[in-house]
C-alpha positions in Angstrom: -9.0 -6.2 1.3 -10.3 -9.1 -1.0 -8.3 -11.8 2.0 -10.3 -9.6 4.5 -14.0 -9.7 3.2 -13.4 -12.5 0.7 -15.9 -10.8 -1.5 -14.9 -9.1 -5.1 -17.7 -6.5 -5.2 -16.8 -5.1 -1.9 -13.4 -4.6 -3.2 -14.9 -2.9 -6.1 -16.5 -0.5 -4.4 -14.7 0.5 -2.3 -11.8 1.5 -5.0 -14.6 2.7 -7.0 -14.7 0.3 -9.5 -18.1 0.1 -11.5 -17.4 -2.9 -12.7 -15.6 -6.1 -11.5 -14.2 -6.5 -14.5 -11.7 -3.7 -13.9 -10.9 -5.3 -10.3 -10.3 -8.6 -11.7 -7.4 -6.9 -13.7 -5.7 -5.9 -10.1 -6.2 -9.6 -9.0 -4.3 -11.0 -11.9 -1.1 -9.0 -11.6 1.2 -10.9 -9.7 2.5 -9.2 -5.8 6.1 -9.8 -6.0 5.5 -8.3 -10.0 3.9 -4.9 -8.6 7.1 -4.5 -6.3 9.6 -5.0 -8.7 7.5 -2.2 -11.0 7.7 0.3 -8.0 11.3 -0.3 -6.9 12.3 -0.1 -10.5 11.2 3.5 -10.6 12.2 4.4 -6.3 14.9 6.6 -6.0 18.0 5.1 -5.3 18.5 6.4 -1.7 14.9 5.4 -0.5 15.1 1.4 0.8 12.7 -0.8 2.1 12.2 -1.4 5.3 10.5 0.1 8.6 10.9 3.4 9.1 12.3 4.1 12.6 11.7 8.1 14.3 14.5 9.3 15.7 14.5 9.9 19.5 14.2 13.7 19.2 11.2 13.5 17.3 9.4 10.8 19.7 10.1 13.4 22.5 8.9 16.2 20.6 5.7 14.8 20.3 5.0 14.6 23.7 6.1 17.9 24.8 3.0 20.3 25.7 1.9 23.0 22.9 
C-alpha cells in the first residue's frame, strides 16, 4: 500500500494505526525477514506457490443452482 499511495498516513489508517510511529515499525522489518518468520512456523505439507483448482471444481462452479 505505501508503493501504491506513497503516503505513510494513508497506510496508517487504513491499518488503523493512530500513530505513524507504530507503521514505521512495519516499514523497518525487512520482506524477505517476514517470510522466513511465517514459513518457519507453515506446516510442513503447505508450500508456496499458486494455488491451482482442480478441473472438477472449475466445472462445478458453473453448473446452475
Amino acid at each position: 500500500m505505501l508503493k501504491a499511495t506513497r503516503d505513510i498516513r494513508k497506510v496508517a489508517l487504513w491499518l488503523g494505526h493512530a500513530d505513524i510511529r507504530t507503521t514505521e515499525i512495519y516499514l523497518r522489518v525487512d520482506p524477505s525477514e517476514k517470510l522466513e518468520a511465517v514459513e518457519a512456523v507453515m506446516p510442513l505439507g503447505l508450500r508456496r506457490g499458486r494455488f491451482k483448482a482442480p478441473d472438477a471444481l472449475i466445472t462445478s462452479l458453473f453448473q446452475p443452482v
